[in-house]
N, C-alpha and C positions, 0 to 999 in steps of 0.2 A: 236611623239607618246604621245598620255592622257590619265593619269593614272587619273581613278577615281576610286572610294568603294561607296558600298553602306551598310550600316551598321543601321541594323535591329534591337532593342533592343525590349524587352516585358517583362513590369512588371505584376507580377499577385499580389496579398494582398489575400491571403487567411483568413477568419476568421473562427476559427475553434469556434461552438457552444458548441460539445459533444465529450467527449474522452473518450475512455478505458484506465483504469488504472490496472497495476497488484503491488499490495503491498505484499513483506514477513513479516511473524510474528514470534516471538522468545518471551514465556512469560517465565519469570522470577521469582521464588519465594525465599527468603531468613527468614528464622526464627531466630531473634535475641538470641545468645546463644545458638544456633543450629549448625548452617553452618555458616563455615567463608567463604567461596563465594555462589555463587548466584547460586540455581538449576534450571535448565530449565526442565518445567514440561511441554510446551507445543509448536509445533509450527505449520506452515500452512500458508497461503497464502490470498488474498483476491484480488476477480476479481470485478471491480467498474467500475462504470460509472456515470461521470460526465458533469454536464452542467454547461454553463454560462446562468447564468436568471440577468438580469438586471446589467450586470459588476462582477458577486460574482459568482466564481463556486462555485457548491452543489452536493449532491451526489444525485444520480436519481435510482442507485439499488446499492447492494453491497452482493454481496455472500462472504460466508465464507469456508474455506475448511481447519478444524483446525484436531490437528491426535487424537484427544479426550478430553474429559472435566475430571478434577480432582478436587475433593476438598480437602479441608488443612489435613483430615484425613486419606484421600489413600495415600497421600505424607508421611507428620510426623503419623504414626500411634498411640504416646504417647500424641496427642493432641483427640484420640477416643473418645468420652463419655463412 
């Protein structure tokens, strides 16, 4: 009796040009002689798309989806004018 195999293998290389990316955000604010740790005043997410152009990904769009904008005033109110 002859035992043979036949044994198939298939490489593929994929090159990926373009990806989605999803990043979280967490901003941070700290007032020296105010707060001894760091208030988070803001956070949200960013949906991105990226390419490679010539070896260098870059960014090709970038949404934002933040839960609101504050400035130093709505935060520390003794900084008001």
């Amino acid at each position: 009796m002859k035992r043979f195999a036949k044994i198939t293998a298939y490489l593929f290389v994929l090159v990926a040009l373009q990806a989605g990316v999803v990043t979280q955000a967490l901003i941070l604010w700290q007032l020296k002689g105010v707060d001894l740790l760091p208030r988070p005043v803001q956070a949200g997410y960013y949906h991105s798309v990226v390419e490679k152009v010539q070896g260098v990904w870059k960014f090709k769009r970038r949404d934002v989806y933040l839960n609101g904008v504050f400035t130093p005033a709505e935060v520390y109110p003794s900084l008001a004018p």
